[in-house]
PDB file as gemmi writes it, atoms N, CA and C in Angstrom:
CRYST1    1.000    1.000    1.000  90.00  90.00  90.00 P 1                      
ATOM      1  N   UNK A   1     103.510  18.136 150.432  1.00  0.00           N  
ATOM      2  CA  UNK A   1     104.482  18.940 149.731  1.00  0.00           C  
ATOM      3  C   UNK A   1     104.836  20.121 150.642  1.00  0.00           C  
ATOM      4  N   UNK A   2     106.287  19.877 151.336  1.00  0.00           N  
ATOM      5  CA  UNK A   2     106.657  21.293 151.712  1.00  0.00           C  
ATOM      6  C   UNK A   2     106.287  22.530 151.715  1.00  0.00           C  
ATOM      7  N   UNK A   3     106.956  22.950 150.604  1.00  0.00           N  
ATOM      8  CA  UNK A   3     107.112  23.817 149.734  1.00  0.00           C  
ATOM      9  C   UNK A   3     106.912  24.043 148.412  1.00  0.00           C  
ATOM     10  N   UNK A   4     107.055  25.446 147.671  1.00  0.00           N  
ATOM     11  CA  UNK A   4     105.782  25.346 146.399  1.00  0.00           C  
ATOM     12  C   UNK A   4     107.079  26.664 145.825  1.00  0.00           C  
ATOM     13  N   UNK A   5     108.104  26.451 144.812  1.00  0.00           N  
ATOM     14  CA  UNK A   5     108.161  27.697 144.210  1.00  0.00           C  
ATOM     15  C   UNK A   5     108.390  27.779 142.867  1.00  0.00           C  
ATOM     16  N   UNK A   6     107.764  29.463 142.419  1.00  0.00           N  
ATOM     17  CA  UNK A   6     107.601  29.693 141.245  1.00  0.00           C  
ATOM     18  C   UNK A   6     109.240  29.691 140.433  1.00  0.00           C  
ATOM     19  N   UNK A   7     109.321  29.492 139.698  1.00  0.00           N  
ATOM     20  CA  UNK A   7     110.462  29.689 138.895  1.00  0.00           C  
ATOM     21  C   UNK A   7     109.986  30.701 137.901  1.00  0.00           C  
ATOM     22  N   UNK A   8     108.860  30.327 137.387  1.00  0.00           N  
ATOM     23  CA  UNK A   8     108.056  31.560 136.770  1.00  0.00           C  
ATOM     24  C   UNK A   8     107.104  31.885 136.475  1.00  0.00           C  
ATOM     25  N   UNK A   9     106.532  33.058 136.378  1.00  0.00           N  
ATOM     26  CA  UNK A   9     104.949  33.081 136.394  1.00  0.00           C  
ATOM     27  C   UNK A   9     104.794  33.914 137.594  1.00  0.00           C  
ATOM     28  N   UNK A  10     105.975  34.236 138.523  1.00  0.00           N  
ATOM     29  CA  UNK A  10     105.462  34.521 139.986  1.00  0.00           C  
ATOM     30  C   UNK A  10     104.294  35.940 140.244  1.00  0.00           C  
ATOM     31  N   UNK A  11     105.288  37.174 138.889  1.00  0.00           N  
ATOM     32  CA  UNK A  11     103.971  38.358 138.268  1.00  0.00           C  
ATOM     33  C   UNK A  11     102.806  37.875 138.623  1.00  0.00           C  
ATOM     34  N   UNK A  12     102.400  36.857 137.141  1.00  0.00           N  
ATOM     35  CA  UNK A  12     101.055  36.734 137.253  1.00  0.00           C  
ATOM     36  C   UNK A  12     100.210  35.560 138.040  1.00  0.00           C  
ATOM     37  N   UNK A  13     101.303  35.020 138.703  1.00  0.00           N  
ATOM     38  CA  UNK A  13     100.570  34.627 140.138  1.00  0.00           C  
ATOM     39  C   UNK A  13     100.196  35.269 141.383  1.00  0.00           C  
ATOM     40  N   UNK A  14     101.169  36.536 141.053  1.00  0.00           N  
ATOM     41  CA  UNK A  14     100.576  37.563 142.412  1.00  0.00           C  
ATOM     42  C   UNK A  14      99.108  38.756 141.692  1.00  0.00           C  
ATOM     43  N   UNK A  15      99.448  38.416 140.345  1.00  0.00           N  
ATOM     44  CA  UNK A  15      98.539  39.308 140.062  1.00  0.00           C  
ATOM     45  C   UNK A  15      96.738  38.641 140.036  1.00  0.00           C  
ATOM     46  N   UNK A  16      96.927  37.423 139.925  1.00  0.00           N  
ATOM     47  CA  UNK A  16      95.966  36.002 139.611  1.00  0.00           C  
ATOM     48  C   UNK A  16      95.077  36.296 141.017  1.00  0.00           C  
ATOM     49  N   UNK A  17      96.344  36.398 142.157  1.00  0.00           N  
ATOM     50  CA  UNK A  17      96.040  36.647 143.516  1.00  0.00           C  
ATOM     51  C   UNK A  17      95.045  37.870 144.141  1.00  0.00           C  
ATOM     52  N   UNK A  18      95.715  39.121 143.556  1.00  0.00           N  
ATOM     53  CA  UNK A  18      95.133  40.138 143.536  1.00  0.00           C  
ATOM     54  C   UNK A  18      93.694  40.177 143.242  1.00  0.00           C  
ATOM     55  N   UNK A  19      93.563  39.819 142.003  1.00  0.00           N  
ATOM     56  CA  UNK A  19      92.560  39.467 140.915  1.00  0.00           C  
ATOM     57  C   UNK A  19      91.342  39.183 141.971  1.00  0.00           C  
ATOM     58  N   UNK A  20      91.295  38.121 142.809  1.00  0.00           N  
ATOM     59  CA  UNK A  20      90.914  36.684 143.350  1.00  0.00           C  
ATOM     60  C   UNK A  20      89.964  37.626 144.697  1.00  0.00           C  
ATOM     61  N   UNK A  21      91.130  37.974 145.457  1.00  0.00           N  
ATOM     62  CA  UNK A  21      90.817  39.410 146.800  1.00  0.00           C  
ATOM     63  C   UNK A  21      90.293  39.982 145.705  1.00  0.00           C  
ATOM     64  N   UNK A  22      90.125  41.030 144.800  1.00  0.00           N  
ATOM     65  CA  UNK A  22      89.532  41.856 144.644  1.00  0.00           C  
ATOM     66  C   UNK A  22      87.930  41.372 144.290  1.00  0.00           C  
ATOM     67  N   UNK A  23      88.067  40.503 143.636  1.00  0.00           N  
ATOM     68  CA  UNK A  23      86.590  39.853 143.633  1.00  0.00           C  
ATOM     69  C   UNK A  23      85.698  39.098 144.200  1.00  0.00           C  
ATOM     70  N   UNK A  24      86.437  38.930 145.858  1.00  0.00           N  
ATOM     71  CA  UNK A  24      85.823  38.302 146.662  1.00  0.00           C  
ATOM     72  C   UNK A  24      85.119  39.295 147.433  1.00  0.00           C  
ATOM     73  N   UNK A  25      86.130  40.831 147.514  1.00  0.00           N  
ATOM     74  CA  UNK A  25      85.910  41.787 148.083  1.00  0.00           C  
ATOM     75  C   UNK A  25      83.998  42.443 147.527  1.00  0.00           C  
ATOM     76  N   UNK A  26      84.161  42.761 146.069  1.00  0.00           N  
ATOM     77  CA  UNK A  26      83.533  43.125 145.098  1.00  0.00           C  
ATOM     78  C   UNK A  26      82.203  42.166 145.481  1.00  0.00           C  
ATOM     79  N   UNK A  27      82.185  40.814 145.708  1.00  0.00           N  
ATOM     80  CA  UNK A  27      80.975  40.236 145.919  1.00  0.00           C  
ATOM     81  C   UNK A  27      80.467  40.568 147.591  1.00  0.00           C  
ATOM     82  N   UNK A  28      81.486  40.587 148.188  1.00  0.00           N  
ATOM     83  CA  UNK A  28      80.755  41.245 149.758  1.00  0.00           C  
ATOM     84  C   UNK A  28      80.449  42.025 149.871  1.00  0.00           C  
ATOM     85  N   UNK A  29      80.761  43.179 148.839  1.00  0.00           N  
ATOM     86  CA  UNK A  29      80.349  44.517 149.330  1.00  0.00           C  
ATOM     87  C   UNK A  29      78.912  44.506 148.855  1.00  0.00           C  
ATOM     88  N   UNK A  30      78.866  43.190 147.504  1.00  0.00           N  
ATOM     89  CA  UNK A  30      77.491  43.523 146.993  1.00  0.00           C  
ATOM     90  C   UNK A  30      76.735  42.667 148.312  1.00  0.00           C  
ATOM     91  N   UNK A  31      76.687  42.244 149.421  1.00  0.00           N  
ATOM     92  CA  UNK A  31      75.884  41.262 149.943  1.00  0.00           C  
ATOM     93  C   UNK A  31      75.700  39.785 149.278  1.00  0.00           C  
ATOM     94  N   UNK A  32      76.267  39.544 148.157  1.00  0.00           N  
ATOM     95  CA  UNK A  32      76.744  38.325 148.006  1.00  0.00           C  
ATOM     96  C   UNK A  32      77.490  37.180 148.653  1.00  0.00           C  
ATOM     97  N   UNK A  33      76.560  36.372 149.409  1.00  0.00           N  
ATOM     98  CA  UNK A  33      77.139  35.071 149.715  1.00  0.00           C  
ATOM     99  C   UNK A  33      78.309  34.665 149.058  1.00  0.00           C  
ATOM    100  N   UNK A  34      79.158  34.097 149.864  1.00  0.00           N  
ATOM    101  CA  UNK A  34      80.906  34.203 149.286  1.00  0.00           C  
ATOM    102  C   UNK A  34      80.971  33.084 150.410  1.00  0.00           C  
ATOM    103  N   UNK A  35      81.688  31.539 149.053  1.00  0.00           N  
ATOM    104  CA  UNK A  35      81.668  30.111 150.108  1.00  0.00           C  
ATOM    105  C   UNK A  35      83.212  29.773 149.808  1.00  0.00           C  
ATOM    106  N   UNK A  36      84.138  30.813 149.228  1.00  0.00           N  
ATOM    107  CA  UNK A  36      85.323  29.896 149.113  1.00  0.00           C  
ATOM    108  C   UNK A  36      85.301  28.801 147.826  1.00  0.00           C  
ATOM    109  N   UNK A  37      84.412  28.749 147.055  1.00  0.00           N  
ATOM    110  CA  UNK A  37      84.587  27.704 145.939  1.00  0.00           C  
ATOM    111  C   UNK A  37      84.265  28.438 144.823  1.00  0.00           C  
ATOM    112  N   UNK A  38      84.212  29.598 144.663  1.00  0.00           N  
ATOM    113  CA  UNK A  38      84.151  30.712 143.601  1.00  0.00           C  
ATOM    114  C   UNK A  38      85.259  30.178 142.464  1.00  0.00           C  
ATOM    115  N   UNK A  39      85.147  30.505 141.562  1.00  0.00           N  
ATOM    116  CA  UNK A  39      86.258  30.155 140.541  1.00  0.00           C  
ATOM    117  C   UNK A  39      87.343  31.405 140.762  1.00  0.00           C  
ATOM    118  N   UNK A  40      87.035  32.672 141.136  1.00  0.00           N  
ATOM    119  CA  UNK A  40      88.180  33.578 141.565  1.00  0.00           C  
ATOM    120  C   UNK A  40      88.852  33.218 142.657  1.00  0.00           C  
ATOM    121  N   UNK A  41      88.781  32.311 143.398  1.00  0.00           N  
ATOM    122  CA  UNK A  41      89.661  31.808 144.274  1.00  0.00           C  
ATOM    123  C   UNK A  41      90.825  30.632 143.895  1.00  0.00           C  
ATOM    124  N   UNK A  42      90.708  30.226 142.816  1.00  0.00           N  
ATOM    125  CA  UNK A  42      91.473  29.434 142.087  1.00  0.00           C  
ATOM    126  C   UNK A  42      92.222  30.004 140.917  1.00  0.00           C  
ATOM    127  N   UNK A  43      93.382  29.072 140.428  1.00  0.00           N  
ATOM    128  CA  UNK A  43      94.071  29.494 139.617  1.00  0.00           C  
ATOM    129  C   UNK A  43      94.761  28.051 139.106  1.00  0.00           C  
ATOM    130  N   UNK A  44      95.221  28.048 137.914  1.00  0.00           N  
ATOM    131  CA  UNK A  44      96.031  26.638 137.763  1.00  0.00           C  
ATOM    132  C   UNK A  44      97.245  26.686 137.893  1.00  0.00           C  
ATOM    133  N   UNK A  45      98.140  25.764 138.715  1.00  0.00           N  
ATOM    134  CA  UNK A  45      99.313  25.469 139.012  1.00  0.00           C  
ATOM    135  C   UNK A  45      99.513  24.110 138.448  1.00  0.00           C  
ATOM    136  N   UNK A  46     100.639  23.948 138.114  1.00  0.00           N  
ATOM    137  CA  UNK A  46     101.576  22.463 138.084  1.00  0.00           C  
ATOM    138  C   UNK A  46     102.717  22.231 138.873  1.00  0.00           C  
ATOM    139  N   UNK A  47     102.752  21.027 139.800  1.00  0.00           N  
ATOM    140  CA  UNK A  47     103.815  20.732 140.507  1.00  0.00           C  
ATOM    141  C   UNK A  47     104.721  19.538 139.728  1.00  0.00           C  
ATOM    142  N   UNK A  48     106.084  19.443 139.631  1.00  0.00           N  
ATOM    143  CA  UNK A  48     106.898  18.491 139.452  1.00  0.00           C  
ATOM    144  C   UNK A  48     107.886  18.618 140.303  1.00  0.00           C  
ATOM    145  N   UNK A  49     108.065  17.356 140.578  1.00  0.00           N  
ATOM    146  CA  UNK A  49     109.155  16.796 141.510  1.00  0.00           C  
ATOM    147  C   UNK A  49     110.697  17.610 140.660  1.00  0.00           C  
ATOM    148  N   UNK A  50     111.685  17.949 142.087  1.00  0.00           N  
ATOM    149  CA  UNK A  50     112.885  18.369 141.326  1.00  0.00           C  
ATOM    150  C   UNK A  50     114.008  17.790 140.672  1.00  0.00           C  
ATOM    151  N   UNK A  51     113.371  16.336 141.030  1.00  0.00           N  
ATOM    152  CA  UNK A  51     114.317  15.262 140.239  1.00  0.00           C  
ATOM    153  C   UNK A  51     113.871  15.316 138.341  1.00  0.00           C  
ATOM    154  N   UNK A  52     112.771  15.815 138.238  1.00  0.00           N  
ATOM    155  CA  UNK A  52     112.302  15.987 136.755  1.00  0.00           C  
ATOM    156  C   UNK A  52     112.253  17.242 136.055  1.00  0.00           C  
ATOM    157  N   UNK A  53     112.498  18.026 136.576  1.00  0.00           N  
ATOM    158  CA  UNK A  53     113.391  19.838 135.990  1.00  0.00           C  
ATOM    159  C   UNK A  53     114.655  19.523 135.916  1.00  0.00           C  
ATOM    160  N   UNK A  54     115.084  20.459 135.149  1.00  0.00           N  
ATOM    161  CA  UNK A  54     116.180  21.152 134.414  1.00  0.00           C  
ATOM    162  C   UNK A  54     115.760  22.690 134.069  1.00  0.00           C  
ATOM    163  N   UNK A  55     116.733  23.373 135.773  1.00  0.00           N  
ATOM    164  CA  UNK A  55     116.325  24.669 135.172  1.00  0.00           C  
ATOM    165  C   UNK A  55     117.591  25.406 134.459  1.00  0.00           C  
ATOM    166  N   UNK A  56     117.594  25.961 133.163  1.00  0.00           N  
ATOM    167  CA  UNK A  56     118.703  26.195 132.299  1.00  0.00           C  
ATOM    168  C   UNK A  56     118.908  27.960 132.356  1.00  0.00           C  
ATOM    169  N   UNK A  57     120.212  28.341 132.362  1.00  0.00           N  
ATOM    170  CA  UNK A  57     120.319  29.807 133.016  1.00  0.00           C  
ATOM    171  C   UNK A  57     119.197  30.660 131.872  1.00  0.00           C  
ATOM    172  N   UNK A  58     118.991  31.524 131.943  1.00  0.00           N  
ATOM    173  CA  UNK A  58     118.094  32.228 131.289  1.00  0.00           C  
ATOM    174  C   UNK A  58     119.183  34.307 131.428  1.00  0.00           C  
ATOM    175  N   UNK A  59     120.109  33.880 130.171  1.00  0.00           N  
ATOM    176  CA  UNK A  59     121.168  34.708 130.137  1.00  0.00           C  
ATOM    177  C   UNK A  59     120.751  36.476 128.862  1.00  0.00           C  
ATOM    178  N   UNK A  60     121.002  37.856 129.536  1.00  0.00           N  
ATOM    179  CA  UNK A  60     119.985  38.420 128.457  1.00  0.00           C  
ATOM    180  C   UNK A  60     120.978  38.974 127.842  1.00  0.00           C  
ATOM    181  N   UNK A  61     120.708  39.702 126.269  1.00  0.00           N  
ATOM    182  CA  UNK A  61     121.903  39.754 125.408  1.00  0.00           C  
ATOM    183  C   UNK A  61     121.752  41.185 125.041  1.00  0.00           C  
ATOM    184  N   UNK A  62     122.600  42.288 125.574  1.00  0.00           N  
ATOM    185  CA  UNK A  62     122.334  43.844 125.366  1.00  0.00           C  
ATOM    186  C   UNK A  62     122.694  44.051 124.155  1.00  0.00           C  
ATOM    187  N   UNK A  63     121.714  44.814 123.252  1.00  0.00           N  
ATOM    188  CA  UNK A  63     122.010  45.119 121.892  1.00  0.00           C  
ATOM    189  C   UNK A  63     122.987  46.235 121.957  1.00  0.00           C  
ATOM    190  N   UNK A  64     122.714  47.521 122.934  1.00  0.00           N  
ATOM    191  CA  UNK A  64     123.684  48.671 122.923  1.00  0.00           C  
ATOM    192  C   UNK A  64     124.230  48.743 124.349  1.00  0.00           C  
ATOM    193  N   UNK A  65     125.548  48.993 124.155  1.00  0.00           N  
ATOM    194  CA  UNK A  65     125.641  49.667 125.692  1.00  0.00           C  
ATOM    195  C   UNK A  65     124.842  51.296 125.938  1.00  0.00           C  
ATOM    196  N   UNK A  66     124.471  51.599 124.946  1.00  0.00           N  
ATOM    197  CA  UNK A  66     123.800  53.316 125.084  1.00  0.00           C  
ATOM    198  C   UNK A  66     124.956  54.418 124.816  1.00  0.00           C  
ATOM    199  N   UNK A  67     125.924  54.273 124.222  1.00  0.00           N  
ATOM    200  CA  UNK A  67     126.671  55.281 123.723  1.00  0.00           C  
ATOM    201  C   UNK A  67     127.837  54.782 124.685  1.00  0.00           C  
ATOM    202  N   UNK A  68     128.261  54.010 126.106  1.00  0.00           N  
ATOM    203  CA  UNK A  68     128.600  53.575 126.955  1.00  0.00           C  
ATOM    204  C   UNK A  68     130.170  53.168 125.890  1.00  0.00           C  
ATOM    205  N   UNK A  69     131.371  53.082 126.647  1.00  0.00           N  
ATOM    206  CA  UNK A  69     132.743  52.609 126.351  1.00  0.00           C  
ATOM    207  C   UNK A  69     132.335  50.961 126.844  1.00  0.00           C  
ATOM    208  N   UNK A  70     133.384  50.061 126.736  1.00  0.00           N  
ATOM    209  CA  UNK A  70     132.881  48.909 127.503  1.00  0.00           C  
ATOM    210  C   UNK A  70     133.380  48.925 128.632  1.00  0.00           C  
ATOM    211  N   UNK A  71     134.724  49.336 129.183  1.00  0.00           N  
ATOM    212  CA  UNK A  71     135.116  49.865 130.045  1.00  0.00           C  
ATOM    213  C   UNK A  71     133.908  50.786 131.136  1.00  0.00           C  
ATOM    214  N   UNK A  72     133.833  51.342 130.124  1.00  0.00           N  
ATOM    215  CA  UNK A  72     132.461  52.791 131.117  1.00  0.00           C  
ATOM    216  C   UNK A  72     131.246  52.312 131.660  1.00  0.00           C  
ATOM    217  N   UNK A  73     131.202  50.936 130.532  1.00  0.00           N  
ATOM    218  CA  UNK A  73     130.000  50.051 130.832  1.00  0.00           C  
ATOM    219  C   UNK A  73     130.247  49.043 132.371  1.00  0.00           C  
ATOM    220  N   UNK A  74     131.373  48.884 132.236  1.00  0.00           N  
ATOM    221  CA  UNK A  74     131.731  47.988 133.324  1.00  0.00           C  
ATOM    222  C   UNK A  74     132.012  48.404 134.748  1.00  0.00           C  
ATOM    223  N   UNK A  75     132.417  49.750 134.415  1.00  0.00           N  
ATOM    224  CA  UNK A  75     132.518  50.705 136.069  1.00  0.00           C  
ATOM    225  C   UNK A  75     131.242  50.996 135.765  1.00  0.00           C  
ATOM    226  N   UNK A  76     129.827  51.378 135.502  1.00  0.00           N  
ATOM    227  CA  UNK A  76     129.199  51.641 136.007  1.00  0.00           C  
ATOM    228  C   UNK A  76     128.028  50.332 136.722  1.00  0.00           C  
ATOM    229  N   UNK A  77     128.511  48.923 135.687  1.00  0.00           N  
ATOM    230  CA  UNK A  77     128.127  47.973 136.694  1.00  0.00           C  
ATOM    231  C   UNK A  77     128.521  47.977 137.854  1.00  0.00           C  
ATOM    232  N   UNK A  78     129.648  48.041 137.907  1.00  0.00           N  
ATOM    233  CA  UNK A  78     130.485  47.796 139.018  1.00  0.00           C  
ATOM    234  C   UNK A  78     130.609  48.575 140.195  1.00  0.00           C  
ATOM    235  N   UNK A  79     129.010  49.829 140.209  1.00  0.00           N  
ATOM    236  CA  UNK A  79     128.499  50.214 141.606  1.00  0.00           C  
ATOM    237  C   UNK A  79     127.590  49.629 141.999  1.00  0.00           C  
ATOM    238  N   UNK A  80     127.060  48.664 141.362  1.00  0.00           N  
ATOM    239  CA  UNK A  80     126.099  47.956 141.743  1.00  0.00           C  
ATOM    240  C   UNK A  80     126.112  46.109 142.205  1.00  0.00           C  
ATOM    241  N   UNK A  81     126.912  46.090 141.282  1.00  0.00           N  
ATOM    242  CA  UNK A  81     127.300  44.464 141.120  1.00  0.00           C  
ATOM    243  C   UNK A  81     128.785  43.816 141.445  1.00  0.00           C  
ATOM    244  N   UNK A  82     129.486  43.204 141.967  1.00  0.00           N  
ATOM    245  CA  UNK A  82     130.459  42.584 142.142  1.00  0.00           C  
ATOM    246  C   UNK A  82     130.895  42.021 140.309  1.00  0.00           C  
ATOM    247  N   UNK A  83     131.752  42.454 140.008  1.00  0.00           N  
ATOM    248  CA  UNK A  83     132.030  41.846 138.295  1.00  0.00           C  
ATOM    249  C   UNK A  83     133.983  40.538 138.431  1.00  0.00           C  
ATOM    250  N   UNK A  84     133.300  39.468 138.254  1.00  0.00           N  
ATOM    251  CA  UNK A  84     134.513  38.763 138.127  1.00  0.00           C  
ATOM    252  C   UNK A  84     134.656  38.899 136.443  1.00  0.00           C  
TER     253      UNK A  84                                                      
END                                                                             
């Protein structure tokens, strides 16, 4: 397999990660033998082929503009973002 990417989860896969170093760290400092087959070195993943996803837009729905015109709302996207 190539390549490996998150669509989601990537947070708490970097945090899973973190997690993992910090407790490998935590056992060396104690003089603890450290072989790489620790359960903090693991995490569960699932791979599927991209012929068997369907990734569907994931669109978010603003309750207020914040006192904002829609107009006012849209120039102030529109220092940040390209708006068709």
């Amino acid at each position: 397999m190539p390549n490996t990417y998150i669509a989601d989860g990537h947070h708490r896969a970097a945090s899973a990660y973190n997690v993992g170093k910090m407790r490998r760290q935590t056992r060396i400092e104690a003089g603890e033998n450290v072989t790489g087959e620790e359960p903090f070195n693991f995490f569960m993943a699932l791979h599927y082929p991209a012929d068997n996803l369907m990734i569907l837009d994931y669109n978010r729905v603003l309750k207020s503009l914040n006192g904002l015109s829609s107009s006012d709302f849209i120039a102030k996207l529109s220092e940040h973002f390209t708006i068709d």
